[in-house]
mmCIF file of the N, C-alpha and C atoms, coordinates in Angstrom:
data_MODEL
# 
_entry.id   MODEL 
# 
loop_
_atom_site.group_PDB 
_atom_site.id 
_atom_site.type_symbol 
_atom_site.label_atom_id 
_atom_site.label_alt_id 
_atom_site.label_comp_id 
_atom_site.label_asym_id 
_atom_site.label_entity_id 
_atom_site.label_seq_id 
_atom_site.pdbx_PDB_ins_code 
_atom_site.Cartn_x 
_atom_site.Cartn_y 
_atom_site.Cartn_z 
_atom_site.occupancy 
_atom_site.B_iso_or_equiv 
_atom_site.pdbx_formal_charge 
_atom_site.auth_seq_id 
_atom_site.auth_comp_id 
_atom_site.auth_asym_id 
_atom_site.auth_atom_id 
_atom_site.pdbx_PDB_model_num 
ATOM 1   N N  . UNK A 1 1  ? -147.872 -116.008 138.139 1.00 0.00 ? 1  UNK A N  1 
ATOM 2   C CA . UNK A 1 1  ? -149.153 -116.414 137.629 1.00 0.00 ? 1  UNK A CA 1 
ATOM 3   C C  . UNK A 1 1  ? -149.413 -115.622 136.352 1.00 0.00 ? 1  UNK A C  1 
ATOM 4   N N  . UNK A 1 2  ? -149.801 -116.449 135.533 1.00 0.00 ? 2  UNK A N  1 
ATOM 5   C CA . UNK A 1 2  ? -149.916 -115.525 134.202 1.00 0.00 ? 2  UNK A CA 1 
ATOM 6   C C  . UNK A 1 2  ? -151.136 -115.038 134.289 1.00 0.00 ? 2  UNK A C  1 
ATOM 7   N N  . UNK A 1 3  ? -151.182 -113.571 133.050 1.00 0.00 ? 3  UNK A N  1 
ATOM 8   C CA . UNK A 1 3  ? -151.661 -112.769 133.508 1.00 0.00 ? 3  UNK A CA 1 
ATOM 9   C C  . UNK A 1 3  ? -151.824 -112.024 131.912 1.00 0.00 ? 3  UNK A C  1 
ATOM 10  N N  . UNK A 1 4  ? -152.986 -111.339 131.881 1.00 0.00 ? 4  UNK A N  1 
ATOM 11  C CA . UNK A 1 4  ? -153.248 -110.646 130.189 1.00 0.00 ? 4  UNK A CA 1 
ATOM 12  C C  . UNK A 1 4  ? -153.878 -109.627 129.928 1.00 0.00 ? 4  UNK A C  1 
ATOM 13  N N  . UNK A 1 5  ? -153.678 -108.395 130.024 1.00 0.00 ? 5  UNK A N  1 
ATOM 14  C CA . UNK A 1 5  ? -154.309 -107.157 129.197 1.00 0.00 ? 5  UNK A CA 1 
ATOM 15  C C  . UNK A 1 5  ? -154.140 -106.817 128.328 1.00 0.00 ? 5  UNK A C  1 
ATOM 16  N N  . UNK A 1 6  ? -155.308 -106.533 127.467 1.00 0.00 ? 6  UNK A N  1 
ATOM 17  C CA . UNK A 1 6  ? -155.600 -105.955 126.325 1.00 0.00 ? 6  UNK A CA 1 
ATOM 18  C C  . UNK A 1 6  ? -156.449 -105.296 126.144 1.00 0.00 ? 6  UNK A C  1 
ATOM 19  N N  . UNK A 1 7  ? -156.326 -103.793 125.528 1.00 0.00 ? 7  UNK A N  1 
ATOM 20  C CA . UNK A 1 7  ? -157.186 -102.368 125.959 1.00 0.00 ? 7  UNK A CA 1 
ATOM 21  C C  . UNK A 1 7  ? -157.062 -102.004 123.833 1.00 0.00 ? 7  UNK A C  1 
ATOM 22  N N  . UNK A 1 8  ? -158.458 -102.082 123.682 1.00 0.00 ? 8  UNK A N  1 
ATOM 23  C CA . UNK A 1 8  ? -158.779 -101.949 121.864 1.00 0.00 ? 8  UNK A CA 1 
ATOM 24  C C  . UNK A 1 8  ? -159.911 -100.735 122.309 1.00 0.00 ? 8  UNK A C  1 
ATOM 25  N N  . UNK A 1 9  ? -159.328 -99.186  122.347 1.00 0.00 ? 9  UNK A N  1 
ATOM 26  C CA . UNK A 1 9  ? -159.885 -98.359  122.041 1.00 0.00 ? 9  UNK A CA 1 
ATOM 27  C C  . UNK A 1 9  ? -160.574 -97.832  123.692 1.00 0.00 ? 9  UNK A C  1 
ATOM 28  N N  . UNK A 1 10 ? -162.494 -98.306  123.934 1.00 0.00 ? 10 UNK A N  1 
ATOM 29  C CA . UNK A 1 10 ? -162.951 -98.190  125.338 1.00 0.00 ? 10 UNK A CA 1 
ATOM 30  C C  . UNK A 1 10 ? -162.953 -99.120  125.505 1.00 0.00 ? 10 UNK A C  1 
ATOM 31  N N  . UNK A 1 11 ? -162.545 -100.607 125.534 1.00 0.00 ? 11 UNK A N  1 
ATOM 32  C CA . UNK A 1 11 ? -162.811 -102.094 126.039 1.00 0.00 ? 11 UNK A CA 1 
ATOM 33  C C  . UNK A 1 11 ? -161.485 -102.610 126.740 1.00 0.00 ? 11 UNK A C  1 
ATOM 34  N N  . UNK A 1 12 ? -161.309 -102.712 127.778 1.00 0.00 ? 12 UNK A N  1 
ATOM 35  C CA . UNK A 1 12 ? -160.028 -103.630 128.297 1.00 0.00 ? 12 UNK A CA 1 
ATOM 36  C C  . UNK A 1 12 ? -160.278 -105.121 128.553 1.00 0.00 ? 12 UNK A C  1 
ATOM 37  N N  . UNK A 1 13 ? -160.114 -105.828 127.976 1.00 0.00 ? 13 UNK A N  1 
ATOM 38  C CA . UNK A 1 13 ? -159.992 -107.254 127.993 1.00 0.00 ? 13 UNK A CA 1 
ATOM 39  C C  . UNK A 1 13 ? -158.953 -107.930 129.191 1.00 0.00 ? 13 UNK A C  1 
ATOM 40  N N  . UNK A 1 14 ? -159.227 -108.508 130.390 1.00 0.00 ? 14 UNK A N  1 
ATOM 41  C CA . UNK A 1 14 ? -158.273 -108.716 131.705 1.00 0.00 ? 14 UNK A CA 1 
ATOM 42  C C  . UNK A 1 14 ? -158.356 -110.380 131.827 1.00 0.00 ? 14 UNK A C  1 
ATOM 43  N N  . UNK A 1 15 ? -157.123 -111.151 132.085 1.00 0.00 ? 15 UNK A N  1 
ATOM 44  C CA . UNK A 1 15 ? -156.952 -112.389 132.225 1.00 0.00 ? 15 UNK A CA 1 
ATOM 45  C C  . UNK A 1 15 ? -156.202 -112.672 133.483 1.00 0.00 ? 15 UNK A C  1 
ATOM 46  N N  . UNK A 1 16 ? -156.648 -113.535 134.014 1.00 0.00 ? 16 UNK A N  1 
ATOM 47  C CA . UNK A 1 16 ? -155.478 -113.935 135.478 1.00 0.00 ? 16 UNK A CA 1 
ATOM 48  C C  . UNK A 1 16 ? -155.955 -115.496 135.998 1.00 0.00 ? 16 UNK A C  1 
ATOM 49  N N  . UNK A 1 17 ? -155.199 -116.377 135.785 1.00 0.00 ? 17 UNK A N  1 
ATOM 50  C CA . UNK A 1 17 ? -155.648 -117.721 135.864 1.00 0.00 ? 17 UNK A CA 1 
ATOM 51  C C  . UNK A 1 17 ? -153.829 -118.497 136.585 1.00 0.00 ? 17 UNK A C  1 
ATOM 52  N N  . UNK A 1 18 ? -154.365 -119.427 137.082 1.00 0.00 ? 18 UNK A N  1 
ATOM 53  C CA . UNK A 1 18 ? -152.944 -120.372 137.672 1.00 0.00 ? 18 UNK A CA 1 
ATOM 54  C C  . UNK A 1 18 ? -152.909 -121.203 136.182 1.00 0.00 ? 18 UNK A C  1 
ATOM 55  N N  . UNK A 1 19 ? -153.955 -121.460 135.588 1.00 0.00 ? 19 UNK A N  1 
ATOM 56  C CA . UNK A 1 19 ? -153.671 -122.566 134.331 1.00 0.00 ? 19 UNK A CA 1 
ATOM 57  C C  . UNK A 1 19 ? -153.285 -123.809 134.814 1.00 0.00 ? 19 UNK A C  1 
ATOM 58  N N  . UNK A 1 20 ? -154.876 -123.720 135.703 1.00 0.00 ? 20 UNK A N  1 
ATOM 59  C CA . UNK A 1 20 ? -155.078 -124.820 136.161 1.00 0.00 ? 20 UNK A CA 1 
ATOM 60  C C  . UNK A 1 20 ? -155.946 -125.557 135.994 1.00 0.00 ? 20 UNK A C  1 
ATOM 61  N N  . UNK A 1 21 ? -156.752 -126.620 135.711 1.00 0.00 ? 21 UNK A N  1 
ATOM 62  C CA . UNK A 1 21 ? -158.044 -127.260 134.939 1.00 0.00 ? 21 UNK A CA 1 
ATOM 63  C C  . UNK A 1 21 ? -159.184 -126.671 136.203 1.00 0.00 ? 21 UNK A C  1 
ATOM 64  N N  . UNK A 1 22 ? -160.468 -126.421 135.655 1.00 0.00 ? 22 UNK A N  1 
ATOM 65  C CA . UNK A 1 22 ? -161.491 -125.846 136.210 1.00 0.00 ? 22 UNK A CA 1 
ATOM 66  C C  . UNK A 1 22 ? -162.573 -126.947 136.203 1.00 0.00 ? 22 UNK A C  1 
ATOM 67  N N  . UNK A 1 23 ? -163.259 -126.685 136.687 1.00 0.00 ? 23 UNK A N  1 
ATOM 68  C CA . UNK A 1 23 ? -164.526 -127.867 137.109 1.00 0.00 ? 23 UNK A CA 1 
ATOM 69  C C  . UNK A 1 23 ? -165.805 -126.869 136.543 1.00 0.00 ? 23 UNK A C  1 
ATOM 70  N N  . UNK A 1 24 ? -165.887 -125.751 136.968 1.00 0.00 ? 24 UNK A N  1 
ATOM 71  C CA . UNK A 1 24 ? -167.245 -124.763 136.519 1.00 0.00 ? 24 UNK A CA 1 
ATOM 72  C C  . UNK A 1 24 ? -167.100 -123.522 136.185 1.00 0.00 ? 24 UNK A C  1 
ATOM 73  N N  . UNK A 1 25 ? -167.908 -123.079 135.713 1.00 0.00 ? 25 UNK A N  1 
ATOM 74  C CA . UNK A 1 25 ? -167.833 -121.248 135.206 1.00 0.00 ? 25 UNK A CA 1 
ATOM 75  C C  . UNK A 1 25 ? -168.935 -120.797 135.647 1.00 0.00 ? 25 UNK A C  1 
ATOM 76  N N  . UNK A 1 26 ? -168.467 -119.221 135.716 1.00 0.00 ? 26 UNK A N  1 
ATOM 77  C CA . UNK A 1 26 ? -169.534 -118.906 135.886 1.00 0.00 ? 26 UNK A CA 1 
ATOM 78  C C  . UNK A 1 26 ? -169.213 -117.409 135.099 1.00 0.00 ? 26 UNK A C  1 
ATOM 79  N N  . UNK A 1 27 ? -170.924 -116.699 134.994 1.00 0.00 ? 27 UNK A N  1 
ATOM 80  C CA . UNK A 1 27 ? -170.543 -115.620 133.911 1.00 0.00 ? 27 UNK A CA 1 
ATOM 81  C C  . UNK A 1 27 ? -171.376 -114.476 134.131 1.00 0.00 ? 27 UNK A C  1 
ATOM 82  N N  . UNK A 1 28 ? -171.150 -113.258 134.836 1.00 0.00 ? 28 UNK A N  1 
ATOM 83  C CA . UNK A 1 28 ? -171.573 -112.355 135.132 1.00 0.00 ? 28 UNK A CA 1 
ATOM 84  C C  . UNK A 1 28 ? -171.849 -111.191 134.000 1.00 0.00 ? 28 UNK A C  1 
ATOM 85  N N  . UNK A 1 29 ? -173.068 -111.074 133.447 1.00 0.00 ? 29 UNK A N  1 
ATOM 86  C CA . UNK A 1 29 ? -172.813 -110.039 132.586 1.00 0.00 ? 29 UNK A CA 1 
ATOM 87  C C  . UNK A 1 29 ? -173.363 -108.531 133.096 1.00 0.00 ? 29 UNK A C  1 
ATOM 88  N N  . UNK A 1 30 ? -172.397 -107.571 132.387 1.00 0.00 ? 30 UNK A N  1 
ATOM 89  C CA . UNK A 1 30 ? -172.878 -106.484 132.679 1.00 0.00 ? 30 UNK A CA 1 
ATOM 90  C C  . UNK A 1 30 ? -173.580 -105.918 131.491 1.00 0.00 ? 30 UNK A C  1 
ATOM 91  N N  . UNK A 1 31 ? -173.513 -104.502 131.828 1.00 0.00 ? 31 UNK A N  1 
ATOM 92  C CA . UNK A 1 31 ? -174.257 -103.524 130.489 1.00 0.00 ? 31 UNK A CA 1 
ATOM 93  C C  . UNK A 1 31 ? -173.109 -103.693 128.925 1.00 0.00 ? 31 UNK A C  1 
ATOM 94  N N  . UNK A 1 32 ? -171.666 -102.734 129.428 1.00 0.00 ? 32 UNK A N  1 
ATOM 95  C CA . UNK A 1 32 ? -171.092 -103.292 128.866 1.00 0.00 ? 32 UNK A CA 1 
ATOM 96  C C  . UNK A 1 32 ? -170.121 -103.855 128.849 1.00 0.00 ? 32 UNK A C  1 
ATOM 97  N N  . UNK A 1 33 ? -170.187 -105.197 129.300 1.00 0.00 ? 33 UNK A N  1 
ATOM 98  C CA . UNK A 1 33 ? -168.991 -106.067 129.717 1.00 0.00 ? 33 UNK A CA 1 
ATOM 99  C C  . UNK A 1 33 ? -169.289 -107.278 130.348 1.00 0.00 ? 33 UNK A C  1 
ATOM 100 N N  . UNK A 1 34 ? -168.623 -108.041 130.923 1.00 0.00 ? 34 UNK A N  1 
ATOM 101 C CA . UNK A 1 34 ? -168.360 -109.030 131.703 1.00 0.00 ? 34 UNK A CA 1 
ATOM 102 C C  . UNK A 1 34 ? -167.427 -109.790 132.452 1.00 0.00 ? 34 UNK A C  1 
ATOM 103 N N  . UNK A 1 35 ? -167.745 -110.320 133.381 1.00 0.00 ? 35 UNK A N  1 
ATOM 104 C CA . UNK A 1 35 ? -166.920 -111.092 134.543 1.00 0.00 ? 35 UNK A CA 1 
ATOM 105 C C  . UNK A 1 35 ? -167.133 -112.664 134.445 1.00 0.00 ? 35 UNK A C  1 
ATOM 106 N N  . UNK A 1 36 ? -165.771 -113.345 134.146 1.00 0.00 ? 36 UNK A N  1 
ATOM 107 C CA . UNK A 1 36 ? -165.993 -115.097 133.994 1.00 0.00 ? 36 UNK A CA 1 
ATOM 108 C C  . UNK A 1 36 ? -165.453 -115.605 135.045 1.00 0.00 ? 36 UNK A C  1 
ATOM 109 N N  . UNK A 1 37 ? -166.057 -116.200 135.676 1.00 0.00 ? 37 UNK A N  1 
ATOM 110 C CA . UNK A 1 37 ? -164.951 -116.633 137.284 1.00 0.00 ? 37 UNK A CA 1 
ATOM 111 C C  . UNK A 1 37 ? -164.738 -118.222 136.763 1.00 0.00 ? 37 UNK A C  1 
ATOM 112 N N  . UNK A 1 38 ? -163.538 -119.074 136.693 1.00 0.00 ? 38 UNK A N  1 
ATOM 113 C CA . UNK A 1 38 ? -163.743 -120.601 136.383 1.00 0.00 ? 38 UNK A CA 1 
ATOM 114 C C  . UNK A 1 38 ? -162.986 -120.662 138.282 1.00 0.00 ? 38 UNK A C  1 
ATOM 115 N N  . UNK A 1 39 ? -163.583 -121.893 138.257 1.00 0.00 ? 39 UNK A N  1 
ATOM 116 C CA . UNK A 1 39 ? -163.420 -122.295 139.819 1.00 0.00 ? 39 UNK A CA 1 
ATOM 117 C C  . UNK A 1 39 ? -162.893 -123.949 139.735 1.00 0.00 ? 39 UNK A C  1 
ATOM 118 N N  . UNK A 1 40 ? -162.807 -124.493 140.558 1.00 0.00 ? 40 UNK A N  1 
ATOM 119 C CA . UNK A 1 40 ? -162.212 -125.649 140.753 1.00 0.00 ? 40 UNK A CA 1 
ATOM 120 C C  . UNK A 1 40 ? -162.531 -126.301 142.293 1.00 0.00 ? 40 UNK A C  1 
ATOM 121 N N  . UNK A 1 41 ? -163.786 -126.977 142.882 1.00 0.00 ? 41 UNK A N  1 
ATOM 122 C CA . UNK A 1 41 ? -163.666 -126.982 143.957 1.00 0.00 ? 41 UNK A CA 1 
ATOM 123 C C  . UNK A 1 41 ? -164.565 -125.650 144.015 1.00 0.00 ? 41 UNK A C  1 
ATOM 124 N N  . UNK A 1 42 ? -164.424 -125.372 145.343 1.00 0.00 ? 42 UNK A N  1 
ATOM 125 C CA . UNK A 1 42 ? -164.695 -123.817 146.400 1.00 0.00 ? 42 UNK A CA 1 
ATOM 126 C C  . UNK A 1 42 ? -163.609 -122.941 145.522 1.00 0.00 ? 42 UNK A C  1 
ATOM 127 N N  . UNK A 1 43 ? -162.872 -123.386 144.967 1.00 0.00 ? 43 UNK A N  1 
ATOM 128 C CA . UNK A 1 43 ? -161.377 -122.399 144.909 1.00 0.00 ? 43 UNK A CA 1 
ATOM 129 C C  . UNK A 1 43 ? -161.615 -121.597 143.565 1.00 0.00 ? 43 UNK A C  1 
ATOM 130 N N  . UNK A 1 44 ? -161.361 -120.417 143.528 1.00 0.00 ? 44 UNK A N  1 
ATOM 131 C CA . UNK A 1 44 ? -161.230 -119.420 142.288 1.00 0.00 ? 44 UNK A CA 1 
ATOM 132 C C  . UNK A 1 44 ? -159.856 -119.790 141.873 1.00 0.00 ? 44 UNK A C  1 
ATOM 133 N N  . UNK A 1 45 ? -159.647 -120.639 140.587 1.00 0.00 ? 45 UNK A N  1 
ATOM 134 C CA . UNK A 1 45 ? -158.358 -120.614 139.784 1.00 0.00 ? 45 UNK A CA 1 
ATOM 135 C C  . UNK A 1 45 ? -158.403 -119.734 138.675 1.00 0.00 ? 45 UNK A C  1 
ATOM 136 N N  . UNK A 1 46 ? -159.500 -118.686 138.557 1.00 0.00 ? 46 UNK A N  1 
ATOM 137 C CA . UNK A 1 46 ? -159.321 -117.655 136.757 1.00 0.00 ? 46 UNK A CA 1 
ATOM 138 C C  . UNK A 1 46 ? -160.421 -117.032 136.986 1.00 0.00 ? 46 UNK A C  1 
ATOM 139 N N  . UNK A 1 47 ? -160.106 -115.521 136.682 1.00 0.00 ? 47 UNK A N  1 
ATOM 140 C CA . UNK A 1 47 ? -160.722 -114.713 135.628 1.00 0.00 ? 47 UNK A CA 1 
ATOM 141 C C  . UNK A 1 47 ? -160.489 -113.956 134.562 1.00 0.00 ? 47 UNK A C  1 
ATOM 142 N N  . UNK A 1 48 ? -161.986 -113.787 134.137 1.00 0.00 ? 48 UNK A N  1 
ATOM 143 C CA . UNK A 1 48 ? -161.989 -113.311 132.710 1.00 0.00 ? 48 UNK A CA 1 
ATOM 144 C C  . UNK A 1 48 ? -162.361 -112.130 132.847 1.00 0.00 ? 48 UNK A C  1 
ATOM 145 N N  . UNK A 1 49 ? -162.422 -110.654 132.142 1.00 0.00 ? 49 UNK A N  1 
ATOM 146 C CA . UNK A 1 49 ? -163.166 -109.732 132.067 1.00 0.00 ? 49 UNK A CA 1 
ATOM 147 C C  . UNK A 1 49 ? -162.792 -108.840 131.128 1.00 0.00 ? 49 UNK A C  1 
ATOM 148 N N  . UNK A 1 50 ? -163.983 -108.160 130.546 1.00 0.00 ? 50 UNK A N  1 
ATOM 149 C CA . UNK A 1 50 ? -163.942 -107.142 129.838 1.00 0.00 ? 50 UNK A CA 1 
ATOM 150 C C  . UNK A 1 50 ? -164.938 -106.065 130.588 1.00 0.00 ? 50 UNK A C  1 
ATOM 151 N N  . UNK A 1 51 ? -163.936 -104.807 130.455 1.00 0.00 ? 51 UNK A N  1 
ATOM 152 C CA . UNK A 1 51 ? -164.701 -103.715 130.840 1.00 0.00 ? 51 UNK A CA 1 
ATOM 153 C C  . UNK A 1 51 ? -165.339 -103.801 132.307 1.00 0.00 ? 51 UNK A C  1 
ATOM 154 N N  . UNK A 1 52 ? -164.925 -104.724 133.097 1.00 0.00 ? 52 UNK A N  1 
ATOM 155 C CA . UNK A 1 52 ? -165.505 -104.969 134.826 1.00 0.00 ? 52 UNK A CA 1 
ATOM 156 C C  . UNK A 1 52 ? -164.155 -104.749 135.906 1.00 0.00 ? 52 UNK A C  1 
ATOM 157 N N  . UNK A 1 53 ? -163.199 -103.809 135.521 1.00 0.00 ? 53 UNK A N  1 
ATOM 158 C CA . UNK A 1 53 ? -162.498 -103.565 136.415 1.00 0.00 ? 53 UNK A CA 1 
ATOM 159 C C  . UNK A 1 53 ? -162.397 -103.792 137.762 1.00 0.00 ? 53 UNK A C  1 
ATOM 160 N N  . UNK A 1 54 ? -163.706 -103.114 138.495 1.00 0.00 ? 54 UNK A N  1 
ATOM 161 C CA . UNK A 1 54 ? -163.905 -103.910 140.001 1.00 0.00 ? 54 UNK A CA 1 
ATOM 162 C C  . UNK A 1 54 ? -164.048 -105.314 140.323 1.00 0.00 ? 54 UNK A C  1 
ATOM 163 N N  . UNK A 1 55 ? -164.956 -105.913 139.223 1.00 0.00 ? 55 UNK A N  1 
ATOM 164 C CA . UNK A 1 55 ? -164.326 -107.502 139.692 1.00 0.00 ? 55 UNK A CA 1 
ATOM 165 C C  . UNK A 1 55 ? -163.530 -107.964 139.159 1.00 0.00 ? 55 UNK A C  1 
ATOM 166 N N  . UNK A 1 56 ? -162.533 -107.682 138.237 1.00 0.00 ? 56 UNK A N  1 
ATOM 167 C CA . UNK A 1 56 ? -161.407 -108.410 138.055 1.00 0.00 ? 56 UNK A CA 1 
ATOM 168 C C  . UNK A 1 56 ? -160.632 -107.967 139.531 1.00 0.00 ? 56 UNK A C  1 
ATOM 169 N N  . UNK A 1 57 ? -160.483 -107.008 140.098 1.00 0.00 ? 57 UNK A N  1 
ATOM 170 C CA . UNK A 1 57 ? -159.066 -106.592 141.052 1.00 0.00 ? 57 UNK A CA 1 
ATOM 171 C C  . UNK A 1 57 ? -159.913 -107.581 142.303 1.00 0.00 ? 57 UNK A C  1 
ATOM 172 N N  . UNK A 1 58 ? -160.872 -107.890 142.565 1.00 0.00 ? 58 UNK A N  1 
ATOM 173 C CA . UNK A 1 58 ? -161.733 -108.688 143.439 1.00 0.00 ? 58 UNK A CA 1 
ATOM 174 C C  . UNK A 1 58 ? -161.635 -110.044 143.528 1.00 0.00 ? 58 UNK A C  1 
ATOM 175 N N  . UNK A 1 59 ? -161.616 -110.484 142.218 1.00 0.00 ? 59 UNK A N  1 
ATOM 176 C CA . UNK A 1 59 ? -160.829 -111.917 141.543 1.00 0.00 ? 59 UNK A CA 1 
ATOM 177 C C  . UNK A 1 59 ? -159.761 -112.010 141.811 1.00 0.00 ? 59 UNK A C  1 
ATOM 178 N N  . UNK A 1 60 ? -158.732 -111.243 141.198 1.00 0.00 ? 60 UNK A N  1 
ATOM 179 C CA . UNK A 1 60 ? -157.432 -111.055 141.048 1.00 0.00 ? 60 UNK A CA 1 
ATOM 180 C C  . UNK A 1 60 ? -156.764 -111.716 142.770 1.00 0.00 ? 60 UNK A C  1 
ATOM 181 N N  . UNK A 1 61 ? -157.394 -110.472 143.593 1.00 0.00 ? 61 UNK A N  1 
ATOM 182 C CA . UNK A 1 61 ? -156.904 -111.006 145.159 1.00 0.00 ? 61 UNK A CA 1 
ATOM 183 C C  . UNK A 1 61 ? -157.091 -112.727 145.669 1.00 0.00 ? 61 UNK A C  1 
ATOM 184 N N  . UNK A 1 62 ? -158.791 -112.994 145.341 1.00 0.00 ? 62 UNK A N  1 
ATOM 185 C CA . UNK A 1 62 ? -159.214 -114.169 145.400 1.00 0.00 ? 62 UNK A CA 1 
ATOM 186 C C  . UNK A 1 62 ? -158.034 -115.364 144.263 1.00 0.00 ? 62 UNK A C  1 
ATOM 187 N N  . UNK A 1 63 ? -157.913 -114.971 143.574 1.00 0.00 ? 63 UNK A N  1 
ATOM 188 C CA . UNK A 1 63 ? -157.199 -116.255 142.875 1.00 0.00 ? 63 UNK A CA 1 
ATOM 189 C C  . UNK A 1 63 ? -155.581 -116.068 143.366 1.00 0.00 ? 63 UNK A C  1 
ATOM 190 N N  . UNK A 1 64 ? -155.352 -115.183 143.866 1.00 0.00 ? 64 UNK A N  1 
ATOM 191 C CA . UNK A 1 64 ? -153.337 -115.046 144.186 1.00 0.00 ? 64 UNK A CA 1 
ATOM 192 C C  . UNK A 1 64 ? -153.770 -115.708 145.624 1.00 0.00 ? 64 UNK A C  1 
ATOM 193 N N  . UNK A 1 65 ? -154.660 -115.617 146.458 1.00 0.00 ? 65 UNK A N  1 
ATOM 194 C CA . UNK A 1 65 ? -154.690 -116.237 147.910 1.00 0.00 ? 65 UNK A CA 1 
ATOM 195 C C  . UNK A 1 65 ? -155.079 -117.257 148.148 1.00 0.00 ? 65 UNK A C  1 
ATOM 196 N N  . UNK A 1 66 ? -155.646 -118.351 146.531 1.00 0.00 ? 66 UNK A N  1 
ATOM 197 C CA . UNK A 1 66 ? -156.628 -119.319 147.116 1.00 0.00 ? 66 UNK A CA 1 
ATOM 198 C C  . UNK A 1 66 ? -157.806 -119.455 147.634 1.00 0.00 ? 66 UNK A C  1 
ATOM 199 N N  . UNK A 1 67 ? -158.548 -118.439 147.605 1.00 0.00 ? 67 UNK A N  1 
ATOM 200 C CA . UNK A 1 67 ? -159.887 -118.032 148.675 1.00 0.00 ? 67 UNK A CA 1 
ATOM 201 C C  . UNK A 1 67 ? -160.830 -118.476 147.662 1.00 0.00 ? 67 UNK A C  1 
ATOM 202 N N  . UNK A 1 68 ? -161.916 -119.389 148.440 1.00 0.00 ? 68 UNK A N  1 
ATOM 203 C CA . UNK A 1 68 ? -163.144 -119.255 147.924 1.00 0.00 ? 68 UNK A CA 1 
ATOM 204 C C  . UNK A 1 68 ? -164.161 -118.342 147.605 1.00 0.00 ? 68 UNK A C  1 
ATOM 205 N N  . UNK A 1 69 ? -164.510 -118.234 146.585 1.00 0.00 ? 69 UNK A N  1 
ATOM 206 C CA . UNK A 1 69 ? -165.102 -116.650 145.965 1.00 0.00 ? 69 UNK A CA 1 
ATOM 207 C C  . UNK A 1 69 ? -166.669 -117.438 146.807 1.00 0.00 ? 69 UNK A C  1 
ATOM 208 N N  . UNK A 1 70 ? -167.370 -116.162 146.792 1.00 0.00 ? 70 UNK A N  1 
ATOM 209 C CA . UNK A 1 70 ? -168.455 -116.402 147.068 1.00 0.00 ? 70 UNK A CA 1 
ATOM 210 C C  . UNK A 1 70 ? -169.016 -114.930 146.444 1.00 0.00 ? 70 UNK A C  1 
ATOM 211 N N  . UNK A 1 71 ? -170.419 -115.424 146.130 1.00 0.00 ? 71 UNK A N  1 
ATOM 212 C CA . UNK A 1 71 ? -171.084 -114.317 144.820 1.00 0.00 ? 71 UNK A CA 1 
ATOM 213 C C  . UNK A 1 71 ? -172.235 -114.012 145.594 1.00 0.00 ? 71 UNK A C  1 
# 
């Protein structure tokens, strides 16, 4: 499953998606950063994040197992 980090200084930029077509987004912002969940169905197929470490590795599990995220 592809997969993308990129770290510019204090910001890590995190990608993990099947690259699979999505139906909705959704977009969690923080102070400084954010969490993009795209879904498909119940099903988490991608996230996005900068600077949200805990929910990317939270995502990360959810999109390698198929599991419906729930927020």
């Amino acid at each position: 499953m592809p997969e993308f980090p990129c770290t510019i200084r204090e910001s890590t930029l995190k990608y993990r998606a099947w690259g699979a077509p999505y139906e909705h987004s959704r977009l969690v912002d923080h102070h400084n950063g954010f969490a993009a969940y795209f879904e498909s169905g119940d099903e988490l197929v991608g996230v996005l994040t900068l600077n949200a470490a805990d929910d990317y590795r939270r995502a990360d599990q959810l999109v390698r197992s198929h599991t419906p995220m729930t927020v």
